[in-house]
C-alpha positions as CSV (number, residue, x, y, z in Angstrom):
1,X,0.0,0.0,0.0
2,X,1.3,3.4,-0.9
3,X,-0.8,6.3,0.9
4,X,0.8,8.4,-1.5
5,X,-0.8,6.2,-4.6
6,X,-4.4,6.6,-3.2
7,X,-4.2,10.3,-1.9
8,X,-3.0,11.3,-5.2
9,X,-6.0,9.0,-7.1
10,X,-8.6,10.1,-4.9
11,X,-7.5,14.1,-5.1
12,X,-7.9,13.7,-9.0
13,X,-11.1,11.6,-8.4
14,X,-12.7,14.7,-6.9
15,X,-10.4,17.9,-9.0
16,X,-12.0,21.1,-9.4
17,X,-15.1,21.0,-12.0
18,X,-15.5,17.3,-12.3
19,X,-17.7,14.2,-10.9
20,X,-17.5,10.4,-11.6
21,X,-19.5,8.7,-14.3
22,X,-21.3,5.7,-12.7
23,X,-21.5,3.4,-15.5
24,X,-21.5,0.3,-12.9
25,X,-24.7,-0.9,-14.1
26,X,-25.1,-4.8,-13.8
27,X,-26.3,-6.8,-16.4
28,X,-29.5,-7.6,-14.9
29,X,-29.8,-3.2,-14.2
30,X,-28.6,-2.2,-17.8
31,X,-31.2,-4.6,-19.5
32,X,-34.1,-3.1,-17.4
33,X,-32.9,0.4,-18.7
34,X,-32.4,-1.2,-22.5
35,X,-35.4,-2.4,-22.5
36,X,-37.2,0.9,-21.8
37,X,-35.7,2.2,-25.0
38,X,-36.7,-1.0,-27.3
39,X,-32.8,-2.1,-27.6
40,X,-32.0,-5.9,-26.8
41,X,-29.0,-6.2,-24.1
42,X,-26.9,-8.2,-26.0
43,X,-23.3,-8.3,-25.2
44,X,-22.3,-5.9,-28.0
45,X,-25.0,-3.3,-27.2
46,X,-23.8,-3.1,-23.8
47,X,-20.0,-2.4,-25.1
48,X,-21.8,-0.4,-28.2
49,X,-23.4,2.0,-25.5
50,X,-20.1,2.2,-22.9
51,X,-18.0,3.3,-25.9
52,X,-20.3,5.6,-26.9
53,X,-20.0,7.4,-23.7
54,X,-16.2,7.2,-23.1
55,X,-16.2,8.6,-26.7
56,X,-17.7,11.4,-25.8
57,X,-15.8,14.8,-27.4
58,X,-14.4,17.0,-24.5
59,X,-15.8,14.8,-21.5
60,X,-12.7,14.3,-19.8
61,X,-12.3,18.0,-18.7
62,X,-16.1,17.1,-16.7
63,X,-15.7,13.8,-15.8
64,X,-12.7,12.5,-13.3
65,X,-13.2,8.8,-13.3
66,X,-15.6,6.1,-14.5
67,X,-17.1,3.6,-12.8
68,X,-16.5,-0.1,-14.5
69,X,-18.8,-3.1,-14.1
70,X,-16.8,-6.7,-14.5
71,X,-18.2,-7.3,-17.9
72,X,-17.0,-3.8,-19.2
73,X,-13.5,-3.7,-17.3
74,X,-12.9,-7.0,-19.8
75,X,-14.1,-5.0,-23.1
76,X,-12.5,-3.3,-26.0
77,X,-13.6,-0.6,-28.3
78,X,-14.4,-1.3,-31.7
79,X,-10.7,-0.4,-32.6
80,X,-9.3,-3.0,-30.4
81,X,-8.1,-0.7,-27.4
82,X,-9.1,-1.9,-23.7
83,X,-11.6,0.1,-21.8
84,X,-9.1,0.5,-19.1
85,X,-6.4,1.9,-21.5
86,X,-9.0,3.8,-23.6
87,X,-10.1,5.9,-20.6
88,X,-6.5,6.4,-19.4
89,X,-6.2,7.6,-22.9
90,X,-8.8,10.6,-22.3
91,X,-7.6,11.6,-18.7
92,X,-10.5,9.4,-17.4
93,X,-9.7,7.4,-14.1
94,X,-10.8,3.6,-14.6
95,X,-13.0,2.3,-11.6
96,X,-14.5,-1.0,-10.6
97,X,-17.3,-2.0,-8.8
98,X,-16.8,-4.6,-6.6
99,X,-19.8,-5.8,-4.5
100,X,-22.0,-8.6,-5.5
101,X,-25.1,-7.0,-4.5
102,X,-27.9,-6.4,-1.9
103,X,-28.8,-9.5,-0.6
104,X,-31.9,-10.5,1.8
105,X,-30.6,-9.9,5.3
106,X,-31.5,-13.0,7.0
107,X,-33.7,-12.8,10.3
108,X,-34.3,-9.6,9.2
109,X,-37.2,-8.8,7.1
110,X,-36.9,-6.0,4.5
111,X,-33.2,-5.7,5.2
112,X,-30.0,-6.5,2.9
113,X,-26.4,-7.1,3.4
114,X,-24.0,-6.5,0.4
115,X,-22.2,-9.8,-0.4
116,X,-19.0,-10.5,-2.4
117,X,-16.2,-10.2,0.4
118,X,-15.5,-13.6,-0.2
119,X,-12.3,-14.0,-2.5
120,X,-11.9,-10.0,-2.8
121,X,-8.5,-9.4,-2.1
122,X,-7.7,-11.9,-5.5
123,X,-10.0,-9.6,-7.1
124,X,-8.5,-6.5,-6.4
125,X,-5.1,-8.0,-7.8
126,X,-6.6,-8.9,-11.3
127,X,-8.5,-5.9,-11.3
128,X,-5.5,-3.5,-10.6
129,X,-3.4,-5.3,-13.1
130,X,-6.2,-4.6,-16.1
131,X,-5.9,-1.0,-14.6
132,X,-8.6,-0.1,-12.1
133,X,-7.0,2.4,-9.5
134,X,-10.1,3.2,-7.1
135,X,-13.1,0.9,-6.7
136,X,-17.1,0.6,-5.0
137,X,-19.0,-1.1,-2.8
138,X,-22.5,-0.2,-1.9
139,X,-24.5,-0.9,0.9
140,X,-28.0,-0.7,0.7
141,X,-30.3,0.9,3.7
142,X,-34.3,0.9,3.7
143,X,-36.4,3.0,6.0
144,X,-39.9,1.5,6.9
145,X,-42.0,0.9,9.8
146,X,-39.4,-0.6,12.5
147,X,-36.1,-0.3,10.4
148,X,-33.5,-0.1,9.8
149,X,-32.6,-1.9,12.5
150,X,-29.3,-1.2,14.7
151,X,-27.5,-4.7,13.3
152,X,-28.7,-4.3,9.9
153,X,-26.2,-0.9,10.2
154,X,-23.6,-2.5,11.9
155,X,-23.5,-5.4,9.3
156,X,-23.5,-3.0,6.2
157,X,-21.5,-1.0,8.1
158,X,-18.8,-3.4,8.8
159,X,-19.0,-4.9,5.1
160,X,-18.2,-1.4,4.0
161,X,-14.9,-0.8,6.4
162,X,-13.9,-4.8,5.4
163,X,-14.0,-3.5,1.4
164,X,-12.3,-0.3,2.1
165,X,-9.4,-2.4,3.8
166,X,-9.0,-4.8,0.9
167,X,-8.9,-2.2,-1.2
168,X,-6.3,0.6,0.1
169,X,-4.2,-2.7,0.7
170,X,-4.2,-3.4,-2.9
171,X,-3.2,0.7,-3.9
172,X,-6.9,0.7,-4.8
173,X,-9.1,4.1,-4.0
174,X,-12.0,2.3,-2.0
175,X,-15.5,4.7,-2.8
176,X,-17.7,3.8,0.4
177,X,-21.1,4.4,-0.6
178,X,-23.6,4.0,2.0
179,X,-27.4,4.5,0.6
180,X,-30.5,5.6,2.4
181,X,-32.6,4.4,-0.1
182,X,-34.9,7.3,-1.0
183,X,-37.7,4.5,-1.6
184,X,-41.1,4.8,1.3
185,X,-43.1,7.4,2.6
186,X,-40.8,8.9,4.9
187,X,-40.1,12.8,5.7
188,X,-36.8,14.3,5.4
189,X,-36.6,14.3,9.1
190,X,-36.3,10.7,9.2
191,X,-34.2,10.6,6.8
192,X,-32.1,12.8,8.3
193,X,-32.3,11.0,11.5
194,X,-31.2,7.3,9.6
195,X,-28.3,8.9,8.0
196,X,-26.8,10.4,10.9
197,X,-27.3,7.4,12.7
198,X,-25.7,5.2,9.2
199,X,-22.6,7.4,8.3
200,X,-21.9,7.5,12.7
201,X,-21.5,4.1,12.4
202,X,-19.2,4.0,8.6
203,X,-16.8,6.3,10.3
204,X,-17.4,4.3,12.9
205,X,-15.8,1.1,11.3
206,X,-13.7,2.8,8.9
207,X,-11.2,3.8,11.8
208,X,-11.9,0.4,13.4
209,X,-10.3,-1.1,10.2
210,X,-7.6,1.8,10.2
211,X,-8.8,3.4,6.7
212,X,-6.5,5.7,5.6
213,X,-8.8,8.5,5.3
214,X,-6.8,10.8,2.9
215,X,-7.1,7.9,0.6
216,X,-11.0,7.1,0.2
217,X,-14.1,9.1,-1.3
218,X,-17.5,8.9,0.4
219,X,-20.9,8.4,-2.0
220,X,-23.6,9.3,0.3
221,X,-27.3,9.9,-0.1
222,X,-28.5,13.2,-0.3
223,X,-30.8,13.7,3.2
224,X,-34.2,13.7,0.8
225,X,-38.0,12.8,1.8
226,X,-39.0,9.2,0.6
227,X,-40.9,9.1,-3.0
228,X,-43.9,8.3,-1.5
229,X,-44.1,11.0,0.9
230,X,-47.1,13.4,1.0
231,X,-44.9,15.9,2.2
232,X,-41.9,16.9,0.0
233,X,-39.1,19.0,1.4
234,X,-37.7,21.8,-0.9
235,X,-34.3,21.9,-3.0
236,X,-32.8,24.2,-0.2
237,X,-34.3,22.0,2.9
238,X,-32.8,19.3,1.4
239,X,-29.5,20.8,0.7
240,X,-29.5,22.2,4.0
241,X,-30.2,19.0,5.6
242,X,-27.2,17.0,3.8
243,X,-24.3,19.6,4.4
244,X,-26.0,19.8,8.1
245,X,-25.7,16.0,8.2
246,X,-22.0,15.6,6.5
247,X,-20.9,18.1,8.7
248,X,-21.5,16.2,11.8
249,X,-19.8,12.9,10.9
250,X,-17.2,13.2,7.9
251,X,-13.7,14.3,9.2
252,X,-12.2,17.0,7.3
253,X,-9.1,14.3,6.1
254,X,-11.7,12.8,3.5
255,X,-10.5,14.1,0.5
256,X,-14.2,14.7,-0.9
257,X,-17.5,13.5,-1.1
258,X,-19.8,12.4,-4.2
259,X,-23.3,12.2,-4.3
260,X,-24.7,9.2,-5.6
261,X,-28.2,10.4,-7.5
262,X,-30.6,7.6,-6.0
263,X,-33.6,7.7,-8.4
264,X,-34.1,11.7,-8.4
265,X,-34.7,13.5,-11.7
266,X,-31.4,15.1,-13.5
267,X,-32.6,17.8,-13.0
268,X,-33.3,17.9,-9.4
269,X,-30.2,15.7,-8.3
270,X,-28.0,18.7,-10.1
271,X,-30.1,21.6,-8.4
272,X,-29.3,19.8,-4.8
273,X,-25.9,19.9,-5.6
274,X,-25.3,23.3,-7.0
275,X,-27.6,24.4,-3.4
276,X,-24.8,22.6,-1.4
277,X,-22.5,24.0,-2.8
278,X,-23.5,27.6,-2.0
279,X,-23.2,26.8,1.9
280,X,-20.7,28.5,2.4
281,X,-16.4,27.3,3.0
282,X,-16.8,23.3,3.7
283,X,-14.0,20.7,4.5
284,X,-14.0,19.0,1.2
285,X,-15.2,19.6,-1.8
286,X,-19.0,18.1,-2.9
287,X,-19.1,16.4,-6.4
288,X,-21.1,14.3,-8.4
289,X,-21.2,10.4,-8.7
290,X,-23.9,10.2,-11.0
291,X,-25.6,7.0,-13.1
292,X,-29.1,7.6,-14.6
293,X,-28.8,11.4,-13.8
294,X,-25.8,11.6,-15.9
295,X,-26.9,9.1,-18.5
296,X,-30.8,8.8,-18.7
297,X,-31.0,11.8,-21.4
298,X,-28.3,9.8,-23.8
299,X,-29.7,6.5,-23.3
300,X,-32.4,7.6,-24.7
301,X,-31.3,9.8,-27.7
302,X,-29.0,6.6,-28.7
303,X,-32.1,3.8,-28.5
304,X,-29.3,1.3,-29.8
305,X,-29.1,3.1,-33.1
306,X,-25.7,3.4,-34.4
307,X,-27.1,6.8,-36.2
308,X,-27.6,8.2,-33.0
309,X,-24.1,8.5,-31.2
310,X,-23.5,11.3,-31.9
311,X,-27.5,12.4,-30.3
312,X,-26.4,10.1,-27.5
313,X,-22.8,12.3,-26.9
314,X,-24.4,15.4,-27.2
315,X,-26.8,14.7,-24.3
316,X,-23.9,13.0,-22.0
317,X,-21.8,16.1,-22.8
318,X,-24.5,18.4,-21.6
319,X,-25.3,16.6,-18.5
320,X,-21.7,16.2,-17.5
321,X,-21.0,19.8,-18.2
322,X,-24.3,20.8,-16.1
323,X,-23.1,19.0,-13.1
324,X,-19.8,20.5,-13.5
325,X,-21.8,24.0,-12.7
326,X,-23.4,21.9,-10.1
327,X,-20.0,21.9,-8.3
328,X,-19.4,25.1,-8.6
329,X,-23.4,26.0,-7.0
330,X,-23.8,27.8,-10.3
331,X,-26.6,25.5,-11.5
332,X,-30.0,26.7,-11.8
333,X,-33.4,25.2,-12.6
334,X,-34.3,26.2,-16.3
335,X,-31.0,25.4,-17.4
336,X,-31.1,21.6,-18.8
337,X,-33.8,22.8,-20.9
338,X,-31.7,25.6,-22.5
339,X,-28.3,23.9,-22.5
340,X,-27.4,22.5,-25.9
């Protein structure tokens, strides 16, 4: 392990004006999206559709890293070059993600553990030779009537700090994303209350396991009322309510934080951000680690059509410049619609 490796990966992972592309999708999660848009998820439309967002013109001066999934860490471009290599090519950090999923928590109804410690550290080795230098893991928290529960937290919790430590061992950037799922009927206050209670207990576990803190990224949830809630907060509550929250438990050596999206609109994931950001001087910096609200528009403009890459670019290009002004709190509502 070189601390000097992963403080130097994760200060690029989070440089000025750019976010990480989570493009981590499993097979089972990309074919659900595919088949939204009509296209079959074949092998080669999976590989067809990655490409044609690492392609993208100009994207790397947005974008800081990209997220792999074990299928696409393997793949080529049409031309022959490995994703890996192709992405170092552009400036673009190569990632991995690393868990095998939310599992039912047994004994405990409604809960999940994330699975896929077993044979990790042998992982990490292959996965650092084909060129991944920071990886994720992401626990899974509901909120419902009588959870989570305390050991659900503790589980995920200690799953999380066991990752992190397989990873920094290997020089890998470990990105510990603990999710309260924005799923239910519950207010922002409870939400609130569940992820100071969750990201107590990550920091919690992470020293436990002697993390080397310079040397990780956190990918909260933004503190947001559940989907089904007749109540929903504001963009500033909400913004208010995360930096309130991140203030209390992350220490000031994490090098920066990045918001995982979590189901919210483009639009209104980038407006949370941009409000965070205008709260004033923060110990690290708040970026973007962002799946459907960074791809959702291009999906769809591509529809498996090889016509429409360029369509497809344009709208990843727009979206990752947008939550680059994110970042910098200089996005407004009104925007994506004007944006070209």
């Amino acid at each position: 392990m070189s601390y000097a490796d992963l403080e130097q990966v994760a200060a690029a992972m989070v440089a000025p004006n750019k976010g990480i592309l989570a493009a981590d999708e499993s097979s089972g999660t990309i074919s659900k999206r595919f088949e939204k848009i009509g296209v079959d998820s074949t092998e080669e439309n999976r590989r067809a559709y990655r490409e044609l967002l690492f392609a993208t013109p100009d994207v790397a001066q947005w974008i800081s890293g990209a997220i792999l999934y074990d299928e696409t860490i393997h793949q080529k471009t049409k031309a022959g070059v490995p994703f890996p290599e192709y992405l170092n090519q552009r400036g673009i950090i190569p990632g991995i993600k690393v868990d095998a999923g939310a599992k039912p928590l047994a004994g405990f109804p409604d809960e999940t553990i994330t699975e896929g410690l077993d044979g990790l550290r042998e992982r990490f080795i292959g996965y650092y030779k084909l060129g991944a230098r920071f990886a994720k893991w992401r626990a899974v928290i509901n909120i419902g009537e009588g959870i989570p529960t305390r050991f659900a937290i503790e589980a995920n919790a200690h799953a999380l700090a066991r990752y992190a430590a397989l990873s920094q061992e290997q020089n890998i950037v470990p990105i510990v994303e603990p999710e309260v799922l924005m799923d239910g009927a519950h207010t922002l206050e409870r939400c609130e209350e569940v992820t100071n209670v969750v990201l107590a207990e990550v920091f919690a576990q992470l020293d436990a396991h002697r993390i080397h803190l310079e040397g990780m990224i956190l990918k909260p949830n933004m503190v947001i009322s559940g989907k089904k809630s007749p109540v929903q907060a504001s963009a500033q509550e909400v913004a208010d309510a995360t930096v309130r929250t991140l203030k209390r438990h992350v220490p000031a050596a994490v090098p920066g934080i990045a918001f995982l999206s979590g189901g919210q609109s483009p639009t209104d994931a980038s407006l949370h951000l941009s409000l965070m950001n205008h709260a004033g001087p923060l110990p690290w910096p708040l970026s973007f680690s962002f799946g459907r609200a960074l791809q959702d528009a291009a999906m769809a403009a591509w529809s498996g059509k090889s016509a429409n890459v360029a369509a497809g670019q344009q709208e990843f290009r727009k979206w990752a410049r947008l939550n680059s002004l994110a970042r910098n709190g200089a996005f407004q509502a009104g925007m994506a619609q004007q944006a070209a």
